[in-house]
C-alpha positions as CSV (number, residue, x, y, z in Angstrom):
1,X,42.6,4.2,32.1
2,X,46.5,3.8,32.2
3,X,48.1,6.2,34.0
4,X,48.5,9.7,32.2
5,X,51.7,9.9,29.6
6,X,54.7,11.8,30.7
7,X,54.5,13.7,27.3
8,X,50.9,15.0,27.9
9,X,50.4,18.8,27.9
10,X,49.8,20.2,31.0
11,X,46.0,20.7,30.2
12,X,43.4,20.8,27.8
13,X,43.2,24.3,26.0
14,X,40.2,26.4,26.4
15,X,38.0,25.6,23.4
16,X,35.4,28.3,22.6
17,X,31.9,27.3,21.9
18,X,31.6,27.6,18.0
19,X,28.3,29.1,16.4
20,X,26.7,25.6,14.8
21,X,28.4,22.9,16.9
22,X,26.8,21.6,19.8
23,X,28.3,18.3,21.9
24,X,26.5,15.6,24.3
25,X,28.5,12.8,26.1
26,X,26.9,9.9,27.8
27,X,28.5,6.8,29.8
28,X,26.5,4.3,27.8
29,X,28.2,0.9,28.9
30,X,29.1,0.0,25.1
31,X,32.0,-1.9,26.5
32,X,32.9,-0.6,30.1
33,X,31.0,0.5,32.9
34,X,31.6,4.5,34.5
35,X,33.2,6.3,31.5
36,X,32.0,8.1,28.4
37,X,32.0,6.7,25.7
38,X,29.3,7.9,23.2
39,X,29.3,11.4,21.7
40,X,26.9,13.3,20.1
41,X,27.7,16.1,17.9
42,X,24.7,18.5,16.5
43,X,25.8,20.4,13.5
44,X,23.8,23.5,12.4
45,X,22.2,23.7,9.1
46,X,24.3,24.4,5.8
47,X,27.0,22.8,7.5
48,X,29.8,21.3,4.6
49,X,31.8,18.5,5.4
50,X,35.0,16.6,3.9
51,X,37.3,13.8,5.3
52,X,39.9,11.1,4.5
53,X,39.4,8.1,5.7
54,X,42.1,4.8,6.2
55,X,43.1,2.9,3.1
56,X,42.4,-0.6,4.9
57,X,41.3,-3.3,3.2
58,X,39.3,-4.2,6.3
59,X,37.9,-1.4,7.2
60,X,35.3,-0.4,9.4
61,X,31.8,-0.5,8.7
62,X,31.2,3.1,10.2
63,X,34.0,4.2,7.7
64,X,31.9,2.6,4.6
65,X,28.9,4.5,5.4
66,X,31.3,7.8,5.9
67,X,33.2,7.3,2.3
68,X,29.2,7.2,0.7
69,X,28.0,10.1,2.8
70,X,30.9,12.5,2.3
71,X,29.7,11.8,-1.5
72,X,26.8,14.7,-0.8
73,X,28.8,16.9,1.2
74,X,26.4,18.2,3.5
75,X,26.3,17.0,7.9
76,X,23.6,17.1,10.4
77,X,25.1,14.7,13.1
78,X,28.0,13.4,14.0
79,X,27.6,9.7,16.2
80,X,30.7,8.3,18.0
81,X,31.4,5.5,20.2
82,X,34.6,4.3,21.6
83,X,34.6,0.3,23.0
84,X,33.7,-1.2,19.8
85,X,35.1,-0.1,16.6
86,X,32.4,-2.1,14.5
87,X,35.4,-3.4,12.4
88,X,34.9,-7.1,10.7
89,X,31.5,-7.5,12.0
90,X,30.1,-8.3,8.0
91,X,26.3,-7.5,7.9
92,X,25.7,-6.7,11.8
93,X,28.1,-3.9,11.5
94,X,26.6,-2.5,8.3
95,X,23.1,-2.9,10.1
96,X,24.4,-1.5,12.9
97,X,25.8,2.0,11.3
98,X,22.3,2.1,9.5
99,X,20.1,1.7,12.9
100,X,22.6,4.1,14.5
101,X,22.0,6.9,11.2
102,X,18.5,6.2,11.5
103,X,17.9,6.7,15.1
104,X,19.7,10.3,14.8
105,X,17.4,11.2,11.5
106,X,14.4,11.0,13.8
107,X,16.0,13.4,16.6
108,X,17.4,15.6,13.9
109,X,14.9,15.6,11.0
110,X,17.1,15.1,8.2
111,X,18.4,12.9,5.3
112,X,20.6,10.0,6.7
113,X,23.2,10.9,4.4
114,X,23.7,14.1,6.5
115,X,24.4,12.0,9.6
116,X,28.3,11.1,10.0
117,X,29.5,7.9,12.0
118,X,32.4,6.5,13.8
119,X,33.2,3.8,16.1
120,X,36.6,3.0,18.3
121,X,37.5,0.1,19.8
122,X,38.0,-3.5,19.9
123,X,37.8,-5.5,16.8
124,X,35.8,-8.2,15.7
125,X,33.0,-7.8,18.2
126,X,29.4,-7.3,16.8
127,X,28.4,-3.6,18.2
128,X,25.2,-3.5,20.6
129,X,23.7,-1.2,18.6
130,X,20.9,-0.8,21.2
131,X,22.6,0.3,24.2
132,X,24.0,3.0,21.2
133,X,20.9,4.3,19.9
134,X,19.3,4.2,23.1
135,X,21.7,6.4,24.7
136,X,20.9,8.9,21.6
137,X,17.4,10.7,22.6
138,X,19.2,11.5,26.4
139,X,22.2,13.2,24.8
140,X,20.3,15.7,22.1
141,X,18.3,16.8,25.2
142,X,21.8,17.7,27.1
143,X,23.4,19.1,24.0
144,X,26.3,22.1,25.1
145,X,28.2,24.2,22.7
146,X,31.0,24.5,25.6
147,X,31.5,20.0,26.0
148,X,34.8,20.3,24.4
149,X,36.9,18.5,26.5
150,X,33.7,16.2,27.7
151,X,33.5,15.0,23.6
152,X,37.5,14.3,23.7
153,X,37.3,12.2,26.4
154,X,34.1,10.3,25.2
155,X,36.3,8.9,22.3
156,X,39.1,7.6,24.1
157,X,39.9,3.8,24.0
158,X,43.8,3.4,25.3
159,X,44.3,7.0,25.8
160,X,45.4,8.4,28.6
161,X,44.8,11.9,28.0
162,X,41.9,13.9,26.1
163,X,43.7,15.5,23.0
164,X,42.1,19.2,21.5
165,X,43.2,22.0,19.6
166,X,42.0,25.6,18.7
167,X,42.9,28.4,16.0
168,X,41.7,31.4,14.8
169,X,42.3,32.9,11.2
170,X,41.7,35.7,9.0
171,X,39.1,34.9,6.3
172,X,38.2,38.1,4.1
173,X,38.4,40.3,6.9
174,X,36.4,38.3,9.4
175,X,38.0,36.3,12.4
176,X,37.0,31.9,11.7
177,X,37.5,29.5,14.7
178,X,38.7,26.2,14.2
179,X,38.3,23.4,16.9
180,X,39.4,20.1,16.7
181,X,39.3,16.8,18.8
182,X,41.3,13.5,18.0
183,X,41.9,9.8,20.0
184,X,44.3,7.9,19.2
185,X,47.3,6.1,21.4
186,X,47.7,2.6,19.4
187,X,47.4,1.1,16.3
188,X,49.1,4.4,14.9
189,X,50.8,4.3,11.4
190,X,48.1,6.5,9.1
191,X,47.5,5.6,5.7
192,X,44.6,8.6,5.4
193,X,44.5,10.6,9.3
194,X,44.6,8.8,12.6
195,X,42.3,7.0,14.0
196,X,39.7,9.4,15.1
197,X,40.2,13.5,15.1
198,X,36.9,15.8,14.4
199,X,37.7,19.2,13.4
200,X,35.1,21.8,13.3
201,X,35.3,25.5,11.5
202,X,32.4,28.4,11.8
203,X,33.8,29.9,8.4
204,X,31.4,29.2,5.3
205,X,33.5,27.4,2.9
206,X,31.6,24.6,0.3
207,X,32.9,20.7,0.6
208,X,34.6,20.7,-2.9
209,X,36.8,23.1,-1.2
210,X,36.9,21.9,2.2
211,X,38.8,18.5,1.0
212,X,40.8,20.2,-1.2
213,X,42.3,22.0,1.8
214,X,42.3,19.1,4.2
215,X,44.3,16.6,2.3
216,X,47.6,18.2,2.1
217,X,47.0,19.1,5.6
218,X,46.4,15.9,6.8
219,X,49.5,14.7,4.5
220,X,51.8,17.1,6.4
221,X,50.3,15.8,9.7
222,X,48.4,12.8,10.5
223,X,50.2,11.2,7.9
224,X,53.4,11.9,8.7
225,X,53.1,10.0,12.5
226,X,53.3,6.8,13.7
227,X,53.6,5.0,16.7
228,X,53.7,1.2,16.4
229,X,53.2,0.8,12.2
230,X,50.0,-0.8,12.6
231,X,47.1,1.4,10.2
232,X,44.0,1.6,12.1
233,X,40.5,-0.2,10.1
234,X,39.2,3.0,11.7
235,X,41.0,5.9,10.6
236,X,38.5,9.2,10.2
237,X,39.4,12.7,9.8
238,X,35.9,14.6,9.0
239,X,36.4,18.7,8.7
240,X,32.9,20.7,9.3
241,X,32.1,23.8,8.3
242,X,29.3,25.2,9.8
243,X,29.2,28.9,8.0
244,X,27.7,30.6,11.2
245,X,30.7,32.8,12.1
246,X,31.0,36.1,11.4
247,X,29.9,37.0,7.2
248,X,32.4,37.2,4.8
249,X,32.5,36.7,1.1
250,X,31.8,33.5,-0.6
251,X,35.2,31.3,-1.0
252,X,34.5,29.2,-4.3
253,X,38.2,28.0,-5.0
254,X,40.8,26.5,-3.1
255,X,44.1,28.4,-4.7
256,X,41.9,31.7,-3.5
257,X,44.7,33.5,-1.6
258,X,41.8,35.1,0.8
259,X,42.3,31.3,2.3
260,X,45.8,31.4,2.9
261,X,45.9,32.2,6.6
262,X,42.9,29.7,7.1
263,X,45.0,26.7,5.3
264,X,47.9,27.4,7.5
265,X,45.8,27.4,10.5
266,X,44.1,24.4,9.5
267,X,47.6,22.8,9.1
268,X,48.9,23.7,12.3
269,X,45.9,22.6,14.4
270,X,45.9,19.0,12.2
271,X,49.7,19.0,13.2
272,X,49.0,19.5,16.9
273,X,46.7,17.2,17.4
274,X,48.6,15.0,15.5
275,X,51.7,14.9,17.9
276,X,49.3,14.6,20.7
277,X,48.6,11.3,19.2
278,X,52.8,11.0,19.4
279,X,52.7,12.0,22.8
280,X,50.3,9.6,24.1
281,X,52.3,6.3,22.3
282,X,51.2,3.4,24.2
283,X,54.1,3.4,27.1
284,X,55.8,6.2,25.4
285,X,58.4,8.3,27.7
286,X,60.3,10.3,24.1
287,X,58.6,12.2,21.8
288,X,60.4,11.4,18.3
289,X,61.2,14.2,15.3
290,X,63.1,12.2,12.5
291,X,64.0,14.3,9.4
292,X,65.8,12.8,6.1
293,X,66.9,15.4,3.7
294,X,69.3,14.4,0.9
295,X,66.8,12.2,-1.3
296,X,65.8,11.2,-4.5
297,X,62.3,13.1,-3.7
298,X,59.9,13.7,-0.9
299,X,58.4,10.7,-1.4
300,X,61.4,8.5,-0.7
301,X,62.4,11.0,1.8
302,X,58.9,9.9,3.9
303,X,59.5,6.0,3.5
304,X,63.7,6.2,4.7
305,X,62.0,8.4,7.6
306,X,59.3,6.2,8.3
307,X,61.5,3.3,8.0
308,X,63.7,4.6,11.0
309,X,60.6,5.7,13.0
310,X,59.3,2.3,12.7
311,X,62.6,0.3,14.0
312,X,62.0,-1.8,16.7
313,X,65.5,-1.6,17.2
314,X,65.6,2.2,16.9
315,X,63.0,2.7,19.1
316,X,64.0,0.6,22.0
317,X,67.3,2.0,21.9
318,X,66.0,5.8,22.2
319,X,63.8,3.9,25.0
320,X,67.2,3.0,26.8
321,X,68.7,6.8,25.8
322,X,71.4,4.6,23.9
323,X,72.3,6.8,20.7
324,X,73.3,3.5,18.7
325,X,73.2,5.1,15.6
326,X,74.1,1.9,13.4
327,X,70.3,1.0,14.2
328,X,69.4,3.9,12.4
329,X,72.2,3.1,9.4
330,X,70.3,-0.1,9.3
331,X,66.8,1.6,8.9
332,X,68.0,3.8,6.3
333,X,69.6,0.6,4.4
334,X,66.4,-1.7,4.6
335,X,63.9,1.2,3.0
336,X,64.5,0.1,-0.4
337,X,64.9,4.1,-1.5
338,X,68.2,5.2,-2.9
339,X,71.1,6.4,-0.8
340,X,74.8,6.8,-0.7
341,X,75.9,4.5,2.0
342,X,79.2,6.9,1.4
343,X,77.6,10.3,1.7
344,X,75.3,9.0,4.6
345,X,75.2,11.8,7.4
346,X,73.2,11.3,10.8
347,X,72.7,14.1,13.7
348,X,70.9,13.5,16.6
349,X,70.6,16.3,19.1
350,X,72.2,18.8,16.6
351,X,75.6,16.8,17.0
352,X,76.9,15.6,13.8
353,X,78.2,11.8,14.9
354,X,78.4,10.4,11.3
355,X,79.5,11.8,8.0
356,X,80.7,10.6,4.4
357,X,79.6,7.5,5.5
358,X,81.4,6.4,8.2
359,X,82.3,8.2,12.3
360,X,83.1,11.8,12.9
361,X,87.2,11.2,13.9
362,X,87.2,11.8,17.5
363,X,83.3,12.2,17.9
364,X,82.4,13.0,21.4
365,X,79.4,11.0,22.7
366,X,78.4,13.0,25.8
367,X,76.4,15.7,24.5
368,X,74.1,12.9,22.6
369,X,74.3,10.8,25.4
370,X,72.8,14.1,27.7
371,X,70.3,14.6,24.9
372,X,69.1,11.2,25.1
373,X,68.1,11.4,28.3
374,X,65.7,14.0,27.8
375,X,62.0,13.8,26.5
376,X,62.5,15.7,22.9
377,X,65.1,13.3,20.8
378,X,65.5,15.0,17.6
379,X,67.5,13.0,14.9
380,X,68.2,14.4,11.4
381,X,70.0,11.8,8.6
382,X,71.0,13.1,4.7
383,X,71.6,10.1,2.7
384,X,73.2,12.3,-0.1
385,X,71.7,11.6,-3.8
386,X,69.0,14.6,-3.7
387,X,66.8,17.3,-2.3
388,X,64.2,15.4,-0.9
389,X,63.3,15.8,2.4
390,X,59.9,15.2,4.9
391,X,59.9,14.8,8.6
392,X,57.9,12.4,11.1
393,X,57.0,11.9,14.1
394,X,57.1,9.2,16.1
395,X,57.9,8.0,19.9
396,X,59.8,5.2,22.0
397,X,58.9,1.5,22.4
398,X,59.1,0.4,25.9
399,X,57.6,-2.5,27.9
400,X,54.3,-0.6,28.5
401,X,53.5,-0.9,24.9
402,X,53.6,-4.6,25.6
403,X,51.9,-4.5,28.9
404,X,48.8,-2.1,27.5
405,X,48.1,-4.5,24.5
406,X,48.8,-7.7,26.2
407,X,46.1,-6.8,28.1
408,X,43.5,-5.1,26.0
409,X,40.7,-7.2,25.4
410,X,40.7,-8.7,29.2
């Protein structure tokens, strides 16, 4: 494993066990020998389930088996490997997810559309399925409802640092737990969620309801990152609702205002884990916020921000803490969404260096310079024909990007 990001938090938070989850690791040797990288995850019964999964058109076998199962809305198991990603692996893949669905229906004793799947790794390579279902009947015997950080790092491929995330909320009266788990370093531009993150919830809320919740929340999070503009075949977000915490009324609609503090709970520990993701940027050493106000709609105001988070050019100058903002003038230009190249303002570091479209007269580059140097960079850019507006997230681009997936099949 690469040596920890800069960015990291200083620790995993303390995850409390949650009434219907239980979690087994095991070093299994899918791909490397001496770290974890199967994960079981037992889920009690009743449990609801939702989940967006990637747009690719070469997706993942384990995310066609997920897209039919979510269709039933109940979950049993959750099976996980890191190493492989089963991606472009044709009918071994799809045989593979099948053996692997039906080896956890015999521990568990249920339907195989109540077991959940997911793989991580390289593409292209047929999974060894055995050494997968093999590892299974080990880890239900060492199932813990306290292997939080233990099922974070079983899921890691490039990451350097286990990534988790808990909340409570009010729910009728009653106090819900949410926990949540994600991976993801590389091959980060979502088109759904990123490429792994589990989120768990003891509250008792049906799967109809569940995903209307979790879309807009994943909108406002995992898909508003990116790292390198490369969508993940991979990409699963499942949410799990076990309905073992403490009682409270039946929820039955979305828009129910009882749910209120639960979907902005929900949001905020989606958006968490989603900067973690940031954070951990292959060879990242900034941690990005770009916000574009001033457009034609939200919409537009995502693709002129995701256009500027994407620059290579952008990028590698916030890697060398040079505020060039004609890089980002360019980015704005090349998104193909309306703006007034004559209204154009930019900030970065709450210093406004560029208005009506051209300098600030006598702008003062130090204080941008200083805040260029630092790990936050915060830039901010109205392009002036509406109220639109959406912020991302994103990180540098230094050599270590280039070292880490030069190297990462060898």
């Amino acid at each position: 494993m690469s040596k920890i990001s800069p960015l990291a938090p200083e620790r995993f938070p303390v995850m409390p066990p949650l009434a219907g989850v239980r979690l087994s690791t095991a070093a299994a040797g899918i791909r490397y020998k001496g770290r974890t990288d199967v994960l079981l995850v037992e889920l009690g019964p009743g449990t609801t389930v939702a989940g967006v999964l990637t747009k690719s058109k070469t997706a993942s076998a384990p995310v066609g088996w997920c897209r039919t199962a979510l269709q039933g809305g109940v979950a049993r198991a959750l099976v996980v490997n890191s190493g492989n990603a089963n991606a472009f692996t044709g009918r071994r893949g799809e045989d593979a997810v099948s053996q692997t669905a039906a080896a956890a229906v015999a521990l568990m004793n249920c339907p195989a559309t109540s077991i959940f799947t997911a793989s991580t790794g390289v593409i292209g390579q047929p999974l060894p399925v055995e050494i997968l279902t093999g590892a299974l009947a080990k880890l239900k015997k060492n199932l813990d409802a306290s292997a939080w950080e233990a099922a974070a790092g079983a899921i890691m491929t490039t990451d350097t640092f286990p990534k988790g995330a808990t909340r409570t909320a009010a729910l009728d009266g009653a106090t819900v737990t949410i926990n949540g788990i994600a991976k993801g370093s590389g091959m980060i531009a979502p088109d759904m969620a990123t490429m792994l993150s589990f989120v768990f919830t003891d509250a008792a809320i049906p799967a109809k309801v569940l995903q209307e919740l979790l879309r807009p929340a994943a909108d406002q999070s995992f898909n508003a990152i990116t790292i390198d503009s490369d969508t993940s075949t991979s990409d699963t977000l499942l949410l799990f609702a076990t309905g073992q915490g403490p009682a409270h009324d039946p929820v039955t609609d979305a828009a129910d205002p009882r749910l209120d503090g639960f979907r902005a709970e929900l949001t905020d520990l989606l958006m968490d884990l989603a900067h973690q993701v940031v954070r951990d940027g292959e060879g990242a050493t900034k941690f990005v916020t770009v916000t574009v106000t001033g457009a034609e709609n939200a919409r537009a105001a995502k693709v002129i921000a995701l256009s500027i988070a994407n620059s290579p050019l952008v990028k590698t100058a916030i890697a060398g803490e040079d505020a060039n903002w004609g890089r980002i003038v360019m980015a704005v230009g090349k998104a193909g969404e309306a703006a007034d190249r004559d209204r154009l303002a930019i900030v970065i570091g709450g210093t406004l260096i560029a208005e009506r479209g051209e300098a600030v007269e006598g702008y003062d580059e130090t204080p941008v310079a200083a805040h260029m140097k630092g790990e936050n960079i915060v830039i901010e850019v109205d392009v002036g024909v509406g109220n639109g507006q959406f912020t991302v997230w994103t990180c540098d681009l230094t050599h270590g990007y280039i070292d880490i997936n030069a190297d990462y099949r060898s």
